[in-house]
Backbone as a ProteinNet text record, in pm:
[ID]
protein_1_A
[PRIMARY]
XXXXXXXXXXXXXXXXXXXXXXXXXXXXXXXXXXXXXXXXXXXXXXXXXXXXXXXXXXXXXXXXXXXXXXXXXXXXXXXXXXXXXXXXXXXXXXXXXXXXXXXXXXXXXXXXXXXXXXXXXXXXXXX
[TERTIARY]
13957.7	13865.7	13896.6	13748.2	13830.5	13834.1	13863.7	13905.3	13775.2	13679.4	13577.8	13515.8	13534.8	13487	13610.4	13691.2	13801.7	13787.2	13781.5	13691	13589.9	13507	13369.6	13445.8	13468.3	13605.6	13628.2	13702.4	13781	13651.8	13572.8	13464.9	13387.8	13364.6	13272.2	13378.5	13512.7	13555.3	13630.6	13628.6	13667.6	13502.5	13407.6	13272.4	13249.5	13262.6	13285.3	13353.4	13446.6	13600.2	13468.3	13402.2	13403.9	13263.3	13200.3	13082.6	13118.5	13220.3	13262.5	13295.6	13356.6	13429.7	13313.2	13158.6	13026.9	13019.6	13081.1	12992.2	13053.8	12936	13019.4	13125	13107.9	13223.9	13405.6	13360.8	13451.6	13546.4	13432.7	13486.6	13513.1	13505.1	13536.3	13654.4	13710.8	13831.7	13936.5	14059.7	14152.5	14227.6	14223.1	14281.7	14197.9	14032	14017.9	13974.3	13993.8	13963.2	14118.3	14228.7	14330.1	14373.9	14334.7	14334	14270.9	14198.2	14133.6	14148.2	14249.3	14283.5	14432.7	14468.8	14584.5	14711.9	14817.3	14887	14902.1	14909.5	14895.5	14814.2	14678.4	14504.5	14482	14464.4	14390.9	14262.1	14195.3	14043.2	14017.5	13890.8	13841.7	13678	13719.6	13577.2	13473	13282.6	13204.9	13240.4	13292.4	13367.8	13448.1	13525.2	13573.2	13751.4	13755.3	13894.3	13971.6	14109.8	14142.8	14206.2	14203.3	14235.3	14375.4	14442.4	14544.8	14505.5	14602.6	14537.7	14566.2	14630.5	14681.7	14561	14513.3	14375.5	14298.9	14247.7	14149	14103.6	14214.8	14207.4	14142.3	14251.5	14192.1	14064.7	14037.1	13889.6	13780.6	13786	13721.7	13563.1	13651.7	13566.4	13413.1	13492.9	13413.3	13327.3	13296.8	13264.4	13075	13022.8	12885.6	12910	12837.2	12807.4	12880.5	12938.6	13033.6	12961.1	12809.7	12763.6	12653.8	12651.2	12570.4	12425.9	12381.6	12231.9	12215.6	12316.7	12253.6	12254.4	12239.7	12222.7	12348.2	12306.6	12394.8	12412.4	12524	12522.2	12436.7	12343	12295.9	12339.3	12374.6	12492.6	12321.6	12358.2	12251.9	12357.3	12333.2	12339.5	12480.6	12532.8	12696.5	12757.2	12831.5	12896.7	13019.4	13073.3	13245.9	13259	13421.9	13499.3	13634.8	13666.7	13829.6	13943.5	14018.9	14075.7	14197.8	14261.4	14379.8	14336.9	14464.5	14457.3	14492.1	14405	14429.2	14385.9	14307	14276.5	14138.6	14087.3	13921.8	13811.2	13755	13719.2	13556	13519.4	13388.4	13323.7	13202.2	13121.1	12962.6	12923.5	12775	12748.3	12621	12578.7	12544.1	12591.5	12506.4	12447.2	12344.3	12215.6	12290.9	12261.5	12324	12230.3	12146.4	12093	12001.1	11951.4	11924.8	12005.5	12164.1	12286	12299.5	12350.2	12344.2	12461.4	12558.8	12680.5	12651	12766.3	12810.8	12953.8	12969.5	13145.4	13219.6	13329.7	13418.6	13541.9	13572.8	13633.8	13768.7	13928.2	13979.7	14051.7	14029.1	14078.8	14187	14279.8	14412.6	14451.7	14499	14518.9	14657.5	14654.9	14772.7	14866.1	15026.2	15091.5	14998.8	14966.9	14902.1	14808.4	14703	14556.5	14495.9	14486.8	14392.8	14331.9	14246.5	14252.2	14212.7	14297.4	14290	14209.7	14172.7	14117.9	14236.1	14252.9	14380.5	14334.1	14214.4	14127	13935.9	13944.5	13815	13739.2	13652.7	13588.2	13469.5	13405	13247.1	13211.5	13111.6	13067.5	12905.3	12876.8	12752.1	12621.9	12503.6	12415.3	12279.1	12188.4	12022.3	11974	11882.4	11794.6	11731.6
15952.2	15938.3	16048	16096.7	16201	16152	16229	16174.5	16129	16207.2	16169.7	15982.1	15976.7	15853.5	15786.2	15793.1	15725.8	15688.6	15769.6	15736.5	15668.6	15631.6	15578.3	15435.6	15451	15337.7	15242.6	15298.7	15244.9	15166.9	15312.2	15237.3	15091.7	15143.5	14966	14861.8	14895.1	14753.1	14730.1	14801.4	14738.3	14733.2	14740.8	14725.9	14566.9	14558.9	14407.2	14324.3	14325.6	14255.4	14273.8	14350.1	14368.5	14217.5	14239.5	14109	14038.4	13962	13863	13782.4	13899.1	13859.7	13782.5	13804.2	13767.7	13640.8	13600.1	13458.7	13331.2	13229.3	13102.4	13046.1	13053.4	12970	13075.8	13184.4	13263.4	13235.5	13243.3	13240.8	13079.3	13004.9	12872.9	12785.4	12880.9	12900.3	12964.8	12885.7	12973.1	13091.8	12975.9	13053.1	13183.2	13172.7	13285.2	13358.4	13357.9	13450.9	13527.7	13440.3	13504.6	13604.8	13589.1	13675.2	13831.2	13835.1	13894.2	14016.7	13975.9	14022.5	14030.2	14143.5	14197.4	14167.2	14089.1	14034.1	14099.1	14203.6	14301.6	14309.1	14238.1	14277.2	14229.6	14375.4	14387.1	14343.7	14291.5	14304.9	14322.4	14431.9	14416.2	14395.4	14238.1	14187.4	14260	14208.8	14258.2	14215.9	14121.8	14043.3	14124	14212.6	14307.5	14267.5	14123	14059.9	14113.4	14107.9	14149.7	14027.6	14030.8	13911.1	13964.4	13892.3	13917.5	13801.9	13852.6	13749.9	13641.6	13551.4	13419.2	13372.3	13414.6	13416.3	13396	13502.2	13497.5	13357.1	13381.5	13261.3	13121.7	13112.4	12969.2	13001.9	13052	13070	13094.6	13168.5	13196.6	13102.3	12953.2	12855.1	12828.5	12843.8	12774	12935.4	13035.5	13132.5	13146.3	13256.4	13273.1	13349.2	13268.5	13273.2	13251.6	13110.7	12983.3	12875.9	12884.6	12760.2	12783.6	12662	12743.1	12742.6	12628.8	12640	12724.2	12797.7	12823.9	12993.5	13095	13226.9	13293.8	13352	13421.8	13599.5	13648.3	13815	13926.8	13980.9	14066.5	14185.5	14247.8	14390.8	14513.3	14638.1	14714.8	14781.7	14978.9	15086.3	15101.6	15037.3	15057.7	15198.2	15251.9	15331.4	15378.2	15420.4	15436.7	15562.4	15585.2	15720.8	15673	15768.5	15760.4	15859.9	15760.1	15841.6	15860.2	15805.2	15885.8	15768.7	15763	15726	15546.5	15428.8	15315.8	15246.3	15370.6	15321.4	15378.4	15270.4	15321.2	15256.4	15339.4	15333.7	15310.5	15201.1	15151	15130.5	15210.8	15172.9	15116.6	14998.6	14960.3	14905.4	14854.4	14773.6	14621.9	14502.2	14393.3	14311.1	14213.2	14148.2	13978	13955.4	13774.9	13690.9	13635.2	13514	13641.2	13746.8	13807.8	13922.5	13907.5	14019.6	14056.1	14212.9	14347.9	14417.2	14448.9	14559	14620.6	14737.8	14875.7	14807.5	14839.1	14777.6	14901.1	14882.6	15004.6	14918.1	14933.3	14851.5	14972.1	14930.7	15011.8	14926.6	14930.4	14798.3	14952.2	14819.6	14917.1	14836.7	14893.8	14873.1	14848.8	14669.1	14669.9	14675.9	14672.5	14677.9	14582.2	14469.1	14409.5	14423.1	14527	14593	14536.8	14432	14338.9	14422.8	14432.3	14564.8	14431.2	14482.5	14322	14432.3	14365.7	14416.1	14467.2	14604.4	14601	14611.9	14654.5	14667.1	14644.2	14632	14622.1	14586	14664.5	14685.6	14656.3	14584.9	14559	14601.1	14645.8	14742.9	14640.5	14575	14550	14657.2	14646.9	14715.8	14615.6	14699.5	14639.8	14656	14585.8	14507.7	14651.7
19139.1	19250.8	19351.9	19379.4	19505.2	19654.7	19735.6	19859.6	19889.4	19878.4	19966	19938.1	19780.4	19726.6	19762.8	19771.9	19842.4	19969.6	20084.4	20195.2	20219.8	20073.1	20108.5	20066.3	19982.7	19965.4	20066	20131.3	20243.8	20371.8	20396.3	20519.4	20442.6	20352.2	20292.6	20310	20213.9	20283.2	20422.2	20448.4	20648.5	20681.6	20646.9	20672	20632.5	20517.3	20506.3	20527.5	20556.6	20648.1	20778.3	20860.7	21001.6	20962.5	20844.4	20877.2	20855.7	20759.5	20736.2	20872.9	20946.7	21120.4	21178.3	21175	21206.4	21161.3	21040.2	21007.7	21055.3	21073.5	21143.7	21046.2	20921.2	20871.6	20902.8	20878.8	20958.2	21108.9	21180.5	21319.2	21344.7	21290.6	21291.4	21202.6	21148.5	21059.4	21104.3	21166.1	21185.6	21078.2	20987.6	20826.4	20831	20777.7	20747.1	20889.4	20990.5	21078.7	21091.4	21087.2	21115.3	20967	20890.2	20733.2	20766.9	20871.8	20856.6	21027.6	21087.3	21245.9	21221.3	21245.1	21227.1	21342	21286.3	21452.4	21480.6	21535.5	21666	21700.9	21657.8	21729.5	21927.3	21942.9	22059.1	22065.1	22153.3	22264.9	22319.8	22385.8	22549.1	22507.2	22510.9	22509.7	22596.1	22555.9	22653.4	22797.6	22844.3	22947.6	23028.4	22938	23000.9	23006.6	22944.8	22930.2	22798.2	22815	22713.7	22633.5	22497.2	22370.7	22278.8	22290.6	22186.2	22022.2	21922.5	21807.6	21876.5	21905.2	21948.4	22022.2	22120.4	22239.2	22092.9	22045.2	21994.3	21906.9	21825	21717.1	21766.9	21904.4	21975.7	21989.7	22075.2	22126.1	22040.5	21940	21819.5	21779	21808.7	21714.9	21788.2	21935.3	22068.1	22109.6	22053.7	22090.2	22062.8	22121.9	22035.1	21893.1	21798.9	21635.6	21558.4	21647.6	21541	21474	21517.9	21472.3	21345.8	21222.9	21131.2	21194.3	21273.9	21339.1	21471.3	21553.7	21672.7	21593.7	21717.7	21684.5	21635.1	21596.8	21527.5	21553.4	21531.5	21522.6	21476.1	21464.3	21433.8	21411.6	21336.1	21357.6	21286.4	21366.5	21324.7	21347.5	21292	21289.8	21268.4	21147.5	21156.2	21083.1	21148.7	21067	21064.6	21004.2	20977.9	20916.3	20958.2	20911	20901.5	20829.2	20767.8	20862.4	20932.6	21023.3	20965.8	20851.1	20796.8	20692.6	20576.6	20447.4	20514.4	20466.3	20543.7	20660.7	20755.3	20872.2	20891.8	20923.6	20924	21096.5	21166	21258.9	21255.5	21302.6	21279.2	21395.2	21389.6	21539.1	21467.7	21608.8	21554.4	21647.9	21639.8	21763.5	21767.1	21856.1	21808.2	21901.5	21842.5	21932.5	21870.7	22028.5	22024.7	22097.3	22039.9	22215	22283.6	22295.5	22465.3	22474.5	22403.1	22474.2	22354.9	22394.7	22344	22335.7	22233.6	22275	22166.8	22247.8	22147.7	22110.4	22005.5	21949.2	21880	21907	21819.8	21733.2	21638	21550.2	21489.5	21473.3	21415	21326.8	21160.9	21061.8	21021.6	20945.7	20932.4	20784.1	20650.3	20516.7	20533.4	20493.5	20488	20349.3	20350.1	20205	20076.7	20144	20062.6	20032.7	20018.4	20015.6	20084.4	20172.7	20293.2	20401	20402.3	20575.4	20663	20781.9	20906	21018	21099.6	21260.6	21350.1	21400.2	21479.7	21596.4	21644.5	21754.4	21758.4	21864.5	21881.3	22015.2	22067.4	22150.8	22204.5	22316	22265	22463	22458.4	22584.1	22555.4	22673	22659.2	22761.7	22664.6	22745.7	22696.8	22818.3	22815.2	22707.4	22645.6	22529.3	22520.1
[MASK]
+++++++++++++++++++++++++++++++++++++++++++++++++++++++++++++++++++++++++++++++++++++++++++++++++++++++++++++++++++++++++++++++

């Protein structure tokens, strides 16, 4: 495989690790949300607060697009690059309810081939 397909590699699955992060049975799962957020994971929510994994996890369940009937995440225009061998940097945008962010995502490959969330960012703007 060459690098480049190697790279494409890598962005799909921290691309899918990043939607999986989206779904309610996800975010309503400590197990698999924490499978999937790297203990060292940072946040600066749209809020502007910052989340460590521990924060998050709790809060996670009780958050918007935990529930299978209410709204849910919308993710548009995602895209990713390979910032060294393992670590992959993902930006996109998403629609919740009315609200709107820009997000920046940095998933990191761990020994065990898992890529977890080590950061992530969400900047809200107008509809």
């Amino acid at each position: 495989m060459n690098a480049e397909a190697a790279g494409a590699g890598e962005v799909g699955e921290a691309m899918a690790a990043e939607l999986r992060l989206l779904e309610p049975e996800v975010r309503t799962s400590r197990a698999l949300a924490g499978a999937l957020l790297d203990p060292d994971f940072v946040e600066i929510g749209a809020s502007g607060r910052r989340w460590t994994y521990e924060e998050m996890l709790a809060a996670l369940p009780a958050m918007a697009g935990g529930s299978q009937d209410g709204p849910r995440y919308e993710p548009s225009e995602m895209t990713g690059t390979v910032l060294a061998p393992g670590l992959v940097h993902l930006t996109y945008d998403t629609h919740i309810d009315g609200l709107h962010a820009h997000r920046s995502s940095l998933w990191r490959r761990h020994a065990d081939g898992t890529w977890r969330m080590y950061y992530h960012q969400a900047t809200p703007f107008p509809g």
